[in-house]
Structure formats: C-alpha cells, structure tokens
N, C-alpha and C positions, 0 to 999 in steps of 0.2 A: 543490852537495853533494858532501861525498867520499860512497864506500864504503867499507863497515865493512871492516877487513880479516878475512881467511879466517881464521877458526879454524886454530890449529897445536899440534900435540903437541908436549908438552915430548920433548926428546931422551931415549930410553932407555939406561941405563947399558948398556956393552956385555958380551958371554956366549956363551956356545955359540951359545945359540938365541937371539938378538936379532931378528930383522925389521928394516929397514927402517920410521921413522916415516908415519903415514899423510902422504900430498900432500893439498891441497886437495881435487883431484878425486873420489880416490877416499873421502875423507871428505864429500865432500856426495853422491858417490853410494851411500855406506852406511849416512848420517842418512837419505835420501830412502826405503833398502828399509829402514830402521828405522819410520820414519812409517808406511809401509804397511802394515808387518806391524802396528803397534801398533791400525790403524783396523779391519784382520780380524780381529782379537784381543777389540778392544773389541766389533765387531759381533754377532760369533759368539755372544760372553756374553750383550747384550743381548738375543738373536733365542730364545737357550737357556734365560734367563730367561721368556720367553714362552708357549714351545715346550711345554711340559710343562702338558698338559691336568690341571686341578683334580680332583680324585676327587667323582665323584657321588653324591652324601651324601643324594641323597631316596630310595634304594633302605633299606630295613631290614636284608636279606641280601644281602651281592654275592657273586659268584660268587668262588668261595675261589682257583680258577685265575687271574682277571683281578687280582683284587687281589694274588697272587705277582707278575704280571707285571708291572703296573703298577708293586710296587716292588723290582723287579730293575730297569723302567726307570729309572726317579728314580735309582736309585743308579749306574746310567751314566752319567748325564746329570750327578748330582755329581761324580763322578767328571771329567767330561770339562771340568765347571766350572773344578774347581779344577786342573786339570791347566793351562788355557786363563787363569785367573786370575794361575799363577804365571809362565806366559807373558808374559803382558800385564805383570805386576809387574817382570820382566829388560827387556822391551825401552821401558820405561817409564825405568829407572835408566841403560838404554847413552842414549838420547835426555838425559838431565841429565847423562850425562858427557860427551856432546858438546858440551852447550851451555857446558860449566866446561872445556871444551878438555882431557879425561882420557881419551875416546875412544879407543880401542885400545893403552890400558897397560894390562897383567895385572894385578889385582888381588892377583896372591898375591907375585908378584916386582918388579913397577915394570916387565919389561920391553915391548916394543913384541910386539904378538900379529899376529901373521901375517895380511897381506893375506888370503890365501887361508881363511885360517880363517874371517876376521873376513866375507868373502863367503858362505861357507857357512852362518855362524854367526850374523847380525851382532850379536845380543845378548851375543857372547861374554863373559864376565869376566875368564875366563883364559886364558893360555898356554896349550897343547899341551902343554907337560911339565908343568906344573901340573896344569893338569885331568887328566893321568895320575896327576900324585902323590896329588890329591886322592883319587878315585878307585881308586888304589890299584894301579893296572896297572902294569905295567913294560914297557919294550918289551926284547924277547926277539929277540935273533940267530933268523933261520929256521936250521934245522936243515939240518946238511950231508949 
C-alpha cells in the first residue's frame, strides 16, 4: 500500500502580507488542535444542554426571586450556547477546508493567513488585514 499524500495548499498569489503556504507538519498539527477544539466545543454544548435543570412546575406559586433567577440563568446559558454553537459552526468549516486542501487561505483575499495566526486562531477565515478590514480597524502609527 502507498500513502495517501499530504494535504497541500494551493500557492497564494503574492502581496504585502502573504505568509508563507502551510507545510505538511504544521497543517496536521493545526487539523489535530482543530479536532480538539471541535470535541470541546461539541462537548460543552451537549453537557450545557443538560445542565440546565427543568423549572418545577408542581409548585402553583414560585417564588418570584428564583424564577428571575432561573431566567436570567437560561438566558446565560443561551447565551453561551450560541456563542459555543457558532464556535463549533467555524471550526467545523476550517476541518472541511482542510479536508478540500483550502486550509489556511483567507477567505476574503485568496491569501495564505499567517502561521502564527492560524496557531492562535486555528479556525481563522481571514487574513490579519482582512479581519481588520472586516472589522473595521485600521492599524494606526503609535504616536511619536
């Protein structure tokens, strides 16, 4: 039997801010923190689905304080769903562009997105200057 060969990024057209295509290496060790994060991701949801005790409905009167409380928690606890949802949803799509070999090209430009990002990041979509443009920042000379 051969082996399959290594996943490879297509070359990114070159620019200011080009990067460097990923290597094999450091693409199966940023599908591998992609996996993981997507099994904490999914876990979390599952565990948070759970997690949230059913309101006890054989009282007639509940106490007007717990039921505030209770859904001020519920509404954290969505809150943190979907926050964790849309998580899972990004490192869901960086795992199927790895698997289509698109794996660390920006989304907004074609170009190759930064090692170092894509470590910090690994879900990233975009660029650096992208995700600023998106965004809306601008990077600003520090003040002399």
């Amino acid at each position: 039997m051969t082996a399959s060969p290594t996943p490879r990024i297509a070359a990114a057209p070159s620019s200011a801010h080009s990067a460097a295509p990923l290597s094999g290496t450091a693409l199966a060790e940023l599908t591998a923190a992609l996996a993981v994060r997507e099994l904490q991701l999914r876990t979390r949801l599952v565990r948070n689905g759970h997690a949230v005790p059913e309101a006890d409905i054989t009282h007639d009167v509940a106490d007007l304080k717990d039921r505030a409380a209770e859904g001020a928690q519920q509404a954290v606890d969505d809150a943190e769903a979907d926050v964790l949802r849309g998580q899972h949803a990004r490192v869901g799509a960086a795992l199927r562009r790895a698997h289509e070999h698109r794996y660390g090209l920006c989304l907004g430009c074609g170009e190759a997105i930064s090692l170092e990002r894509l470590r910090a990041l690994p879900e990233a979509e975009l660029c650096l200057p992208c995700q600023r443009t998106q965004e809306g920042v601008r990077r600003t000379p520090p003040a002399r």
